[in-house]
TORPALO-528175 format. One line per field, with one value per residue (C-alpha): residue in one letter; y, x, z; residue number from 1; chain. Coordinates in steps of 0.25 Angstrom, whole numbers, plus 2048, in hexadecimal, padded with zeros to 3 digits. Example, Ala and Ser with C-alpha at 12.3 -4.5 7.8 and 13.67 -1.06 7.14 Angstrom:
! residues 2
residu: (A; S)
v: (7EE; 7FC)
u: (831; 837)
w: (81F; 81D)
num: (1; 2)
chaine: (A; A)
//
This chain:
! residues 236
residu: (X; X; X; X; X; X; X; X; X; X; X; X; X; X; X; X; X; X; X; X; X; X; X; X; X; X; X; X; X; X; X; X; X; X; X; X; X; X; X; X; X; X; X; X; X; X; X; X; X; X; X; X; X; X; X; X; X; X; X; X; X; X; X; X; X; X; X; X; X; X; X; X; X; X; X; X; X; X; X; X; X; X; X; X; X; X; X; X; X; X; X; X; X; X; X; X; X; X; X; X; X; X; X; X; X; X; X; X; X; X; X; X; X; X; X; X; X; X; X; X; X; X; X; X; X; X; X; X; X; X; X; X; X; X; X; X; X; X; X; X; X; X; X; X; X; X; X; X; X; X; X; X; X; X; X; X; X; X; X; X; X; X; X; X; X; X; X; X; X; X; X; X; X; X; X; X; X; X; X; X; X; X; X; X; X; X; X; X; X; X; X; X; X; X; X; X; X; X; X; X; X; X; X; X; X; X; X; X; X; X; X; X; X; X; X; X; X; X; X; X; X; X; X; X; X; X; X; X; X; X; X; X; X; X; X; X)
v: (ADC; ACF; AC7; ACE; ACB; ABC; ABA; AC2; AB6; AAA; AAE; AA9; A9A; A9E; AA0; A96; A94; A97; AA3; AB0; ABD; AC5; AD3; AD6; AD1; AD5; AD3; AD4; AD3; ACB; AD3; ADF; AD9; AD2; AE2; AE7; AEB; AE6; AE7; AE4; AE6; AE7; AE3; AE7; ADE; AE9; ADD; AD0; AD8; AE5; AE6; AF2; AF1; AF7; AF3; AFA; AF6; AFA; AFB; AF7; AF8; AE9; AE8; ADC; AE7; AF3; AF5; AF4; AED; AEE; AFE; B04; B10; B09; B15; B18; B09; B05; AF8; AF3; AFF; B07; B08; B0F; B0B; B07; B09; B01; B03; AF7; AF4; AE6; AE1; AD2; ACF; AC2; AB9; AB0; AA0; A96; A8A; A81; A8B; A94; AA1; AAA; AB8; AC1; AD1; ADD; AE7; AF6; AFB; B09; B0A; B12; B13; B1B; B16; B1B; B18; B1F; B22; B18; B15; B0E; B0A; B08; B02; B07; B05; B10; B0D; B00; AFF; AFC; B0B; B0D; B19; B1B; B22; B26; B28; B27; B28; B2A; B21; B23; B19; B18; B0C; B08; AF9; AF0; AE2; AD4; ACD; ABD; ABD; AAE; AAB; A9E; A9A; AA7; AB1; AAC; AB7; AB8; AC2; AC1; ACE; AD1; ADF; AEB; AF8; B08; B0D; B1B; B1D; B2A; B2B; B36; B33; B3A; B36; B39; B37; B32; B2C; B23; B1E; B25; B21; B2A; B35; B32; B24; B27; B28; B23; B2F; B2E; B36; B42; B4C; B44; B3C; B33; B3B; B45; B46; B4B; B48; B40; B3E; B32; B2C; B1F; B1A; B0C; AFF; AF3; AE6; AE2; AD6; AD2; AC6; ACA; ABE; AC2; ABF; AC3; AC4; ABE; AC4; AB6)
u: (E7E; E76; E82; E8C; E83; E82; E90; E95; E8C; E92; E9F; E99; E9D; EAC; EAF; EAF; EB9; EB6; EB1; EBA; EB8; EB3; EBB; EB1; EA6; EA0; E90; E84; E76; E6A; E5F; E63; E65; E56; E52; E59; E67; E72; E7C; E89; E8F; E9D; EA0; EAB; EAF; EB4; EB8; EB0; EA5; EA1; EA0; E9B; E97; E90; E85; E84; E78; E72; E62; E5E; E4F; E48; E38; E36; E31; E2D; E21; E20; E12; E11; E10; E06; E0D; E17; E1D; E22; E27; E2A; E32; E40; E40; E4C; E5A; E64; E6F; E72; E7D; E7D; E88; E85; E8E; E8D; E8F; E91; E90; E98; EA1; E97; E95; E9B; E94; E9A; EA1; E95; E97; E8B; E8F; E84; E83; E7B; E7C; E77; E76; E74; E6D; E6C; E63; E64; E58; E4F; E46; E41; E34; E2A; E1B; E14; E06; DFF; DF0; DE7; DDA; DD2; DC3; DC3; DCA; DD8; DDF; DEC; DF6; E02; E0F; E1B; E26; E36; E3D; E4B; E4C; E55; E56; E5E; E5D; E65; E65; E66; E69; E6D; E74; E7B; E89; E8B; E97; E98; EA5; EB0; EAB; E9F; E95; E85; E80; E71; E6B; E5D; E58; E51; E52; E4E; E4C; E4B; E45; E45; E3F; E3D; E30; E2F; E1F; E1E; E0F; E05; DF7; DED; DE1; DD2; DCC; DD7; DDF; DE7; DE7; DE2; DEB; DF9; E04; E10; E15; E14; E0B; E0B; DFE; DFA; DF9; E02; E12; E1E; E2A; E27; E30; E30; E37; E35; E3B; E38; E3F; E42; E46; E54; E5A; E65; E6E; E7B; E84; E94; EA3; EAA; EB8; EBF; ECA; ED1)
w: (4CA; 4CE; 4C7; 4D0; 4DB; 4D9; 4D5; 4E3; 4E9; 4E2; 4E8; 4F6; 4F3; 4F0; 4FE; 50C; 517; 525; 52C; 530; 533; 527; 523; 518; 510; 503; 502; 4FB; 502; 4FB; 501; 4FC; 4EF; 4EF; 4F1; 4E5; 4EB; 4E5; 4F0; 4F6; 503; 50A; 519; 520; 52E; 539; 542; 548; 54E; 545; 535; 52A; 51D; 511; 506; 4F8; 4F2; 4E2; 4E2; 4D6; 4D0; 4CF; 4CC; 4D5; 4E0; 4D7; 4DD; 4EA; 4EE; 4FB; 4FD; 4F8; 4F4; 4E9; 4E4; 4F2; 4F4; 4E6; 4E9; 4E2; 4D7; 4DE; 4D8; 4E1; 4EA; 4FA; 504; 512; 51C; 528; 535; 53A; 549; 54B; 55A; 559; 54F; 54C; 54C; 541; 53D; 533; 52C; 52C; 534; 538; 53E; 544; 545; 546; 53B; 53A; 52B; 525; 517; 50C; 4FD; 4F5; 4E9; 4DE; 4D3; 4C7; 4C1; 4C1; 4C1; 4D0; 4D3; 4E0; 4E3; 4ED; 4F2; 4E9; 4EF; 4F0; 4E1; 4DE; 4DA; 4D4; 4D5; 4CC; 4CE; 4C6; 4D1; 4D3; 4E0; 4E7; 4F3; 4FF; 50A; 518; 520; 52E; 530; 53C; 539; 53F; 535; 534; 52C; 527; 521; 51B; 51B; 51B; 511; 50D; 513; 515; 51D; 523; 529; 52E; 536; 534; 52D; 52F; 521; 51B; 50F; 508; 4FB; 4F1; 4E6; 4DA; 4D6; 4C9; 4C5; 4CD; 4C7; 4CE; 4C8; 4C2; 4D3; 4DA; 4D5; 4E0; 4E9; 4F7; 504; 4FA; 4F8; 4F4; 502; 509; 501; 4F7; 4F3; 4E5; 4DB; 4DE; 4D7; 4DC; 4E5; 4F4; 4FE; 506; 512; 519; 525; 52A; 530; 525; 529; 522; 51D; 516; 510; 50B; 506; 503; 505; 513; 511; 51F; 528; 528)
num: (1; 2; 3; 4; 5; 6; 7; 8; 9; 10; 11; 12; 13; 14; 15; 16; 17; 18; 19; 20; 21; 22; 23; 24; 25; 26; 27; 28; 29; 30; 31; 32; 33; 34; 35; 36; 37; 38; 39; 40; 41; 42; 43; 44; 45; 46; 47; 48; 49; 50; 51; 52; 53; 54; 55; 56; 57; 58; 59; 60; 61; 62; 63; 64; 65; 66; 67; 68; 69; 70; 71; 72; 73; 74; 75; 76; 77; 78; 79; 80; 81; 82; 83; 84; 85; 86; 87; 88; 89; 90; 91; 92; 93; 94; 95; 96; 97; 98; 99; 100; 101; 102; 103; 104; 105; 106; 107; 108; 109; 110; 111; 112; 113; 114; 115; 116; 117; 118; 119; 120; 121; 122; 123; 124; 125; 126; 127; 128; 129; 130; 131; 132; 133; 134; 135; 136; 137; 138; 139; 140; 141; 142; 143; 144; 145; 146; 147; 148; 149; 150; 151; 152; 153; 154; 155; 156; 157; 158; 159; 160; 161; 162; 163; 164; 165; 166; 167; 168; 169; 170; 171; 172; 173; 174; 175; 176; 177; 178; 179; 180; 181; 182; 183; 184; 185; 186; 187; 188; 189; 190; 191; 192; 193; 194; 195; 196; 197; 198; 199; 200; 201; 202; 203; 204; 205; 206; 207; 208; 209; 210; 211; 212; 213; 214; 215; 216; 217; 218; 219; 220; 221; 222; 223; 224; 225; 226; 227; 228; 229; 230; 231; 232; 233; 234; 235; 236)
chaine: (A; A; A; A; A; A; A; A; A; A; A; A; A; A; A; A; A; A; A; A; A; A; A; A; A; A; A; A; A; A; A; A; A; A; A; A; A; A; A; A; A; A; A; A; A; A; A; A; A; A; A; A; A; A; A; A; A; A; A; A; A; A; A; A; A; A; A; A; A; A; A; A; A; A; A; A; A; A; A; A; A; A; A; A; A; A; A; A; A; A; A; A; A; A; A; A; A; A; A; A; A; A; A; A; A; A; A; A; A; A; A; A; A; A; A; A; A; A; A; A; A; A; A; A; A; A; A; A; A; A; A; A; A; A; A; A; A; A; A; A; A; A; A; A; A; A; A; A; A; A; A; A; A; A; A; A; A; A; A; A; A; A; A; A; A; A; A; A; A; A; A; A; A; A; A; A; A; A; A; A; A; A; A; A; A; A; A; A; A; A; A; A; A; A; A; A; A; A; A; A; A; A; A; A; A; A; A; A; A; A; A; A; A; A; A; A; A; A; A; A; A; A; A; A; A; A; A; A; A; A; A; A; A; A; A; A)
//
């Protein structure tokens, strides 16, 4: 996959004439691909002013992040361990043409985005410190989950075409996120102190040391950004 991903780059160098209106574009973004999504995406040009596209992405499982060290519930936050798959639908608005220098062409927009995960990860041990009297404790969990997330997106992005076909596209905003997740804990063991840390849970009703199925749902703003790089194919 990484292969397919590098070769589709190379072919950047292939292409250069000077700028026309593009008709359609094929992509792939790099900060989606940093987070573990293979992805590609397809842009379709309405007319000078108005664009829509799509993103299919492929989450795949990477232990760079496994373990998530900034919450202190791990199990509930566990990092880069998801595989699964993700659809985004965007509509693009450019308020102008844009400017040309030397060659180099820079169109700017506003975009809306709607997003949507599907992800999971199967069974598998975690461990979270806590202060147990002044004493490090330790908790263990054996968990798997399914992961549901919906996000809308509002983005200001910069189109640069170097070039005719030669795309990249720079894109910075804010995001509302939903996050649904369902936890199968499995075991639950902390160490001889505690038979359950104090003031951790794994939700609602569901404190350390207890197993079972928690449902969870998050809702909460994440800033977004993005670098996709690909080949806009031009009206002329």
């Amino acid at each position: 996959m990484k292969k397919y991903f590098l070769s589709f780059s190379a072919l950047f160098v292939l292409f250069s004439s000077t700028y026309g209106q593009k008709i359609f574009s094929i992509s792939t973004d790099l900060a989606l691909d940093f987070w573990d999504e293979k992805n590609i995406g397809i842009e379709y040009q309405i007319n000078n002013n108005f664009s829509v596209g799509g993103i299919f992405s492929v989450i795949y499982p990477n232990q760079k992040l496994a373990l998530n060290e900034l919450s202190a519930v791990q199990e509930n936050w566990p990092g880069t361990i998801y595989t699964g798959y993700a659809g985004r639908a965007y509509f693009k608005w450019y308020p102008n043409s844009g400017h040309t220098f030397t060659g180099i062409t820079i169109k700017g927009y506003w975009s809306i985005q709607f997003d949507l995960k599907y992800m999971q990860y199967g069974t598998q041990w975690f461990v979270d410190q806590y202060d147990d009297q002044g004493a490090p404790g330790y908790h263990w969990t054996l968990a798997n989950a399914k992961t549901r997330v919906l996000d809308i997106d509002f983005f200001h992005g910069q189109e640069i075409y170097l070039g005719k076909v030669v795309l990249i596209d720079l894109i910075y905003g804010i995001g509302l996120r939903q996050r649904n997740v369902d936890q199968n804990i499995i075991e639950s063991v902390s160490n001889d102190t505690y038979t359950a840390p104090p003031n951790l849970s794994y939700g609602p009703g569901m404190p350390y040391g207890t197993t079972g199925t928690v449902h969870l749902s998050y809702l909460y703003p994440f800033p977004e950004i993005g670098i996709r790089e690909g080949i806009a194919i031009p009206s002329k």
